[in-house]
C-alpha positions in Angstrom: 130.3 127.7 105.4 128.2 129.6 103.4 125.5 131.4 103.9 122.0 130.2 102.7 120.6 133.1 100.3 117.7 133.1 98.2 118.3 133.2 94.3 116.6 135.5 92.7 115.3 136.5 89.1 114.4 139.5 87.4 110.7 138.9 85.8 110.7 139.8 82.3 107.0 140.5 80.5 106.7 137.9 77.4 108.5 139.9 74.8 111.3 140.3 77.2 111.5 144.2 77.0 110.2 145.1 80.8 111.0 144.1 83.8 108.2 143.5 86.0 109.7 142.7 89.5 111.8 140.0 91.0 110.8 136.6 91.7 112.7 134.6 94.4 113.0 130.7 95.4 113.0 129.6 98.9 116.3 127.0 99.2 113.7 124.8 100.7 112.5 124.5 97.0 115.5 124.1 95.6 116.3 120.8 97.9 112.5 119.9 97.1 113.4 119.9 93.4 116.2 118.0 93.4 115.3 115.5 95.8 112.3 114.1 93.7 115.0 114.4 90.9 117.4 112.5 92.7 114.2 109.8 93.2 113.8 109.4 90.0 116.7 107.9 88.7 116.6 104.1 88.2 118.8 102.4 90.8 118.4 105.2 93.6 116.8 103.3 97.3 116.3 106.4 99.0 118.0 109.9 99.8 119.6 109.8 103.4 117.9 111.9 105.8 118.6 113.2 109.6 117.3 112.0 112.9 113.8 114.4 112.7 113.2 113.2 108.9 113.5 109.3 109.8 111.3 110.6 112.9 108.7 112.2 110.7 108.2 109.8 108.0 107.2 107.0 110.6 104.5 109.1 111.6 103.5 109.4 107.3 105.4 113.0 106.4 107.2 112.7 103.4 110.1 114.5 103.0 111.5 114.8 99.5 114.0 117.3 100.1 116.1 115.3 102.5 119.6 114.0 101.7 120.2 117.5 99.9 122.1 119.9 100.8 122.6 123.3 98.9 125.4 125.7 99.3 125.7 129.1 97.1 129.2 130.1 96.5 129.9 133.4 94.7 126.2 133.0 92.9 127.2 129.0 92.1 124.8 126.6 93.0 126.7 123.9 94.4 124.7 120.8 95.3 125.3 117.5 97.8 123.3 114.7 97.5 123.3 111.3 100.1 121.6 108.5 98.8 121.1 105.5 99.1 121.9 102.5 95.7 120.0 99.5 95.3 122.0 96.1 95.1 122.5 95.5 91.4 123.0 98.4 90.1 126.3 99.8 88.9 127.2 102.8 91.2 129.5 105.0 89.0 126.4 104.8 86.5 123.6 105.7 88.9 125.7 108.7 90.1 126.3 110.2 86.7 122.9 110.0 85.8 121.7 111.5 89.0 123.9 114.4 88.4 122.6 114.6 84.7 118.8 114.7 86.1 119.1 117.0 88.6 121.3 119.5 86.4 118.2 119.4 83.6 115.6 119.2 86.0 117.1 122.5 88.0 117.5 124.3 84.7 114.1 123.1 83.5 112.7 124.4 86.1 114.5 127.7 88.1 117.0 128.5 85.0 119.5 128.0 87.5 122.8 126.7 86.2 124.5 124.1 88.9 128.2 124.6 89.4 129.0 121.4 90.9 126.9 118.3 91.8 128.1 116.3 94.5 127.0 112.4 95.1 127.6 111.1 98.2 126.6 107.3 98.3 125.9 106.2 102.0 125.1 102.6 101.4 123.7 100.0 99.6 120.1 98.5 99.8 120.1 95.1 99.8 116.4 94.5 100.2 116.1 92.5 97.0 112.2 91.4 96.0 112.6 88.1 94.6 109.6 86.7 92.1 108.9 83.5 93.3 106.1 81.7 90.8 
């Protein structure tokens, strides 16, 4: 397995001629990031948690880095997400697009370029709200 490093940057001033220092992300960021990317996506339940998460949230924490999981391989950001689809909605679809937000989102935001981007679908959520009028 690998080990979790830190990726870091090297600041640049506007014009881009000096560097001014380096600039690094915590992974815990990272997972942060692209769990409220992975939440976005139409057709996502929830991200899939551990034990202490499903713990914590009774008590009101909200943890929007959970189901993520990020490995750096030779400087690749390689990414796992466990989620969770909503009856209804076509899995293939939701998966591509959840790859496709959190790959722009990640480079929006770190310039980080994602290697691979893994979604792991642990079930379906069939808690279906009917309109009855």
């Amino acid at each position: 397995m690998a080990d979790k490093t830190n990726p870091s940057f090297a600041g640049k001033s506007s014009n881009g001629d000096a560097v001014l220092g380096r600039v690094q992300l915590a992974p815990e960021v990272l997972e942060v990031i692209i769990g409220i990317a992975t939440n976005e996506v139409e057709g996502v339940a929830t991200t899939k948690g551990n034990f202490a998460t499903g713990v914590a949230e009774k008590f009101g924490k909200v943890f929007h880095g959970k189901g993520v999981k990020i490995d750096w391989i030779e400087d690749k950001l390689i990414v796992d997400v466990y989620c969770v689809v909503q009856y209804g909605y076509p899995i293939p679809e939701v998966a591509t697009e959840i790859q496709k937000q959190i790959r722009h989102t990640v480079l929006n935001m770190t310039s980080l370029e994602t290697k691979e981007i893994n979604i792991h679908v642990t079930g379906i959520d069939f808690d279906v709200t009917e309109d009855n009028e």
